[in-house]
C-alpha positions in Angstrom: -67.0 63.8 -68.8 -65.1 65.8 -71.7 -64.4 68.5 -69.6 -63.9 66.9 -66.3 -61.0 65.1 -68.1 -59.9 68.2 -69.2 -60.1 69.6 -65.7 -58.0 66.7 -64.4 -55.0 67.0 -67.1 -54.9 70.9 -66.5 -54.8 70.1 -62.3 -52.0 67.2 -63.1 -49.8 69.4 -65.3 -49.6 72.5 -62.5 -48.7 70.0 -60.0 -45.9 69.0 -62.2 -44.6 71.5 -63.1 -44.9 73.3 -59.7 -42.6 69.8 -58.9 -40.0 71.3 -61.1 -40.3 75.0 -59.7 -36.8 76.1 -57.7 -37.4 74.5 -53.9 -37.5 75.4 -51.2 -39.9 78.7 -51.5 -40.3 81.6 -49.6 -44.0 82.2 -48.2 -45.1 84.8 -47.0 -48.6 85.3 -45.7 -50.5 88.6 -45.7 -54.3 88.5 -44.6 -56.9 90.1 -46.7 -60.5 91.1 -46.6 -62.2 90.9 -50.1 -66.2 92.1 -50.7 -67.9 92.0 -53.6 -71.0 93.6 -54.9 -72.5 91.3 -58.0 -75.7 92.7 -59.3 -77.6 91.1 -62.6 -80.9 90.8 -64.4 -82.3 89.9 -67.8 -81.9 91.7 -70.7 -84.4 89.7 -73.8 -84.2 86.3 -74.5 -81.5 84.3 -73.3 -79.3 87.3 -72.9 -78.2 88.8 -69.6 -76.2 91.1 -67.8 -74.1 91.1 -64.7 -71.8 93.9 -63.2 -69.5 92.8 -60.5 -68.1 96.0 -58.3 -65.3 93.9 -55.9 -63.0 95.8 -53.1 -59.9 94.0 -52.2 -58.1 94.8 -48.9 -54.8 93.9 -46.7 -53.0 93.6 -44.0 -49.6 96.1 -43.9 -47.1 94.3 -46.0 -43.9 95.5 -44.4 -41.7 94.2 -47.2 -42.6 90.9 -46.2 -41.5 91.2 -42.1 -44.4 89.3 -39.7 -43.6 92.2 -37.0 -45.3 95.0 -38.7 -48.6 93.9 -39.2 -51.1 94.9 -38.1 -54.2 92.0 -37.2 -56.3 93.6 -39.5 -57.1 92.6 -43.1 -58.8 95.5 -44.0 -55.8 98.0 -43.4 -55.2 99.1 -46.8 -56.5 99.2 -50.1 -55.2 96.4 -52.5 -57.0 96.6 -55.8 -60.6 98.0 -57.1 -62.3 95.7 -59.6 -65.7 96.9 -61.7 -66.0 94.1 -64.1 -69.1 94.3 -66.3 -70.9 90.9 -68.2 -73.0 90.0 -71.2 -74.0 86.7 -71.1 -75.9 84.1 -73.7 -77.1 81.4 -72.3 -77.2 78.8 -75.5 -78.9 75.8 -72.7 -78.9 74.6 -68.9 -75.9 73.2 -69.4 -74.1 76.0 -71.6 -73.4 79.6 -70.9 -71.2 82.4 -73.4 -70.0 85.4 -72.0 -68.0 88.4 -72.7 -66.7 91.1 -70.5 -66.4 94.1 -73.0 -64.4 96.5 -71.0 -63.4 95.7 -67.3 -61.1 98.3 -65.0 -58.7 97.3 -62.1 -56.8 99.2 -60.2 -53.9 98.3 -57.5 -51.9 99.9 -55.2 -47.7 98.3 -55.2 -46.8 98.4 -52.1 -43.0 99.8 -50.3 -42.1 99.5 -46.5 -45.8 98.3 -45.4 -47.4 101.3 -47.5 -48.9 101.7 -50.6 -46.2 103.6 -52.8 -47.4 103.8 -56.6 -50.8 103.3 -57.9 -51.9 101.3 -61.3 -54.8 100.7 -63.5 -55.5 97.7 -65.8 -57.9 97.9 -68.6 -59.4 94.2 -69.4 -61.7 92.3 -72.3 -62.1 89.1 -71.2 -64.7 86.1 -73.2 -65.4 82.9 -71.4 -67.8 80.1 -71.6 -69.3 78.2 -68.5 -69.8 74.4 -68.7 -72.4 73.2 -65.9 -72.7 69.7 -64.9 -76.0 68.9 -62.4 -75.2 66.0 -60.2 -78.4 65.1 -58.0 -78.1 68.0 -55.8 -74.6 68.9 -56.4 -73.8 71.1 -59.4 -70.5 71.6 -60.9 -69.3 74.4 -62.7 -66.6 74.6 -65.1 -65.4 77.8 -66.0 -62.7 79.0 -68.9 -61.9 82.9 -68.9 -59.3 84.2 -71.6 -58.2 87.7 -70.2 -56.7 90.3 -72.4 -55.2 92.8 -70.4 -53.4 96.3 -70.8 -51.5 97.3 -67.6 -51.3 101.5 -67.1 -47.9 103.1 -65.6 -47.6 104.1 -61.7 -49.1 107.0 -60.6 -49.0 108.7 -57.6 -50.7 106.9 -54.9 -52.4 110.2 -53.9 -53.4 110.8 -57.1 -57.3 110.2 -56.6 -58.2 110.2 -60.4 -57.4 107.0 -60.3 -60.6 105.8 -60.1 -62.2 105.0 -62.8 -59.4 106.7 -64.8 -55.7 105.9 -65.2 -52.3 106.4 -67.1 -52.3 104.3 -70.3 -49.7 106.6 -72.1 -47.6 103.9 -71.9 -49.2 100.4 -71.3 -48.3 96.6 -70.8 -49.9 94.1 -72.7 -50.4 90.8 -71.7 -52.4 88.0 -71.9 -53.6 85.0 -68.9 -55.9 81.6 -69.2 -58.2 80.8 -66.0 -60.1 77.9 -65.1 -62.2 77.3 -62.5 -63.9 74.0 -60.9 -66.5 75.3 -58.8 -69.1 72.7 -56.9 -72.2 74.0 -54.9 -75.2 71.8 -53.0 -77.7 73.1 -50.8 -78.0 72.3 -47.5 -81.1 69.8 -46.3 -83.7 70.4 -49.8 -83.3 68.7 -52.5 -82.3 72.1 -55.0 -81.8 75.5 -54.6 -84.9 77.1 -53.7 -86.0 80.4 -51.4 -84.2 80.5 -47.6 -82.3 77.9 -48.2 -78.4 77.6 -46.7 -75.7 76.1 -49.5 -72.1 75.3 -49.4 -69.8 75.7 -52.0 -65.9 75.3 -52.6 -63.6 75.8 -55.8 -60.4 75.7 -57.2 -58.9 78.2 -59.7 -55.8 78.5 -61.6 -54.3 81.2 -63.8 -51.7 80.6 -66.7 -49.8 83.7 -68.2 -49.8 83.1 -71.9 -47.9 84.6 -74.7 -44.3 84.1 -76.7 -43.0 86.3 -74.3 -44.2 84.6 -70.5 -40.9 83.0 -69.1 -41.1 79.7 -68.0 -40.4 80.3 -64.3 -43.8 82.9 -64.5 -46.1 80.8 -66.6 -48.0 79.5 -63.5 -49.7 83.2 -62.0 -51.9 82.4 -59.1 -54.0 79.6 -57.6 -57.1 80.3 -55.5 -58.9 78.0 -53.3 -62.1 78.7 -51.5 -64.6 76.8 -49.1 -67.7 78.6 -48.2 -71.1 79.1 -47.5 -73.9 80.8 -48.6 -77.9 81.4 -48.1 -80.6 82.4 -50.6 -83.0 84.7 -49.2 -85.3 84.5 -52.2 -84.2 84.6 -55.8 -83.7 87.9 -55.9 -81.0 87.9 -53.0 -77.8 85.9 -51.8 -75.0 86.3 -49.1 -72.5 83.9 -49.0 -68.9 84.2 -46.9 -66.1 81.8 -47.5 -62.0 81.4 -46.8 -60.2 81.7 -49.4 -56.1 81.1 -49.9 -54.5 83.0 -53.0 -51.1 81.5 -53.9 -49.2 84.1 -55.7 -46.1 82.6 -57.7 -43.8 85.6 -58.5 -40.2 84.2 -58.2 -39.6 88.1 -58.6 -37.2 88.2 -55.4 -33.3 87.5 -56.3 -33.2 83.7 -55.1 -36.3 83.3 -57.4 -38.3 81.1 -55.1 -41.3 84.1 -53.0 -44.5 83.2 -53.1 -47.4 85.3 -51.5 -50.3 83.2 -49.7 -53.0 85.3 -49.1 -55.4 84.3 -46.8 -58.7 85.9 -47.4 -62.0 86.5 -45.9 -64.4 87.3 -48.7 -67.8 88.2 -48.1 -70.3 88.4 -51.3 -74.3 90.3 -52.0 -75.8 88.8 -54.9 -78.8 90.8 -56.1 -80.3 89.1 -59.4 -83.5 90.0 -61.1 -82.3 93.4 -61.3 -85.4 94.5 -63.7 -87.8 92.8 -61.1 -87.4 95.9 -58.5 -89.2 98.5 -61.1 
């Protein structure tokens, strides 16, 4: 009940303080197609490992104009996410985690077209607080991301992958936490072939001395979904999710992106079980 108090202040304070944000906003909506590639298995113990390889895609952006779109969400490359995870499970109810090195890298985007090309370089602990309900489980997730931003590069510059320009880099730091509830679907748990739905909300907070207060609130996410579990060994799952984007970067301070994103996940577990 701790936590879900704790949940409850954090939602109340970002609709406050999104009360106090300069009105009206800007929207702008670009559709994206997200897929992601999470792949895990045991290591000894109650220690585990996870790597997550996720490709983000979008829609042309056209500086923001509705008539040069194109329909499809898939048009261009967004970012490129390989995000690995050690993870100590201290109980059922209690999970530590630690991502020792992630990479991340993003196209910016000029005129509809990806112009410049940079890589992040992330270390990011977080602990996971589950909470069984009868059938439905909830998830409470807290992520502190450390995170060193590379310089543009040229966006033909292929070396980005994998690679990038830290000569010069930008440090920053960003708090997210994540309510996540699942329930399967006509059984009473989560067993072999068995269909599940799940939904989540997630917020990001830039911290640091240095975070103006206009850009403390980063992104939102929302997702509804669903998902089936071929055998525990094997997942799919496919959802809607819309990414709020709060960058008051624009001179009347007041754009917001909403991405509206298909995302399509494979979730192989057991890893060590295939050899």
């Amino acid at each position: 009940m701790k936590q879900l108090s704790l949940s409850l202040k954090l939602v109340l304070m970002f609709c406050v303080l999104s009360a106090k944000a300069q009105s009206p906003r800007q929207y702008y909506h670009i559709s994206n197609g997200w897929t992601d590639l999470n792949i895990s298995g045991k290591i000894a113990g109650k220690f585990s490992w996870q790597l997550e390889n996720q490709h983000r895609r979008q829609d042309q952006q056209g500086d923001y104009n509705p008539n040069t779109t194109t329909g499809n969400p898939y048009h261009n490359l967004n970012q490129h996410i390989f995000r690995p995870y050690i993870h100590y499970q201290m109980s059922p109810a209690v999970r530590f985690s630690l991502m020792p090195l992630g990479w991340i890298g993003s196209n910016r985007f000029s005129n509809g077209e990806p112009s410049a090309f940079f890589s992040e370089l992330r270390i990011a602990p977080q602990v996971i607080l589950t909470q069984q309900l009868n059938r439905l489980r909830i998830d409470h997730r807290f992520r502190y991301e450390f995170r060193w931003l590379g310089v543009n590069q040229p966006v033909d510059d292929k070396s980005f992958v994998y690679g990038g320009d830290f000569s010069t880099s930008t440090y920053r730091k960003r708090f997210r936490y994540q309510i996540k509830a699942s329930m399967p679907l006509g059984k009473a748990k989560m067993e072999d072939k068995t269909w599940y739905v799940q939904a989540y909300n997630e917020l990001m907070i830039n911290m640091g001395e240095q975070v103006p207060n206009l850009n403390i609130f980063d992104q939102n996410r929302v997702l509804l979904g669903v998902g089936y579990r071929i055998n525990s060994n094997l997942s799919v799952e496919m959802g809607y999710m819309q990414q709020s984007i709060f960058r008051f970067n624009n001179a009347a301070k007041n754009n917001v992106d909403i991405n509206n994103i298909l995302q399509v996940n494979l979730a192989i577990s057991n890893f060590e079980t295939f050899f």
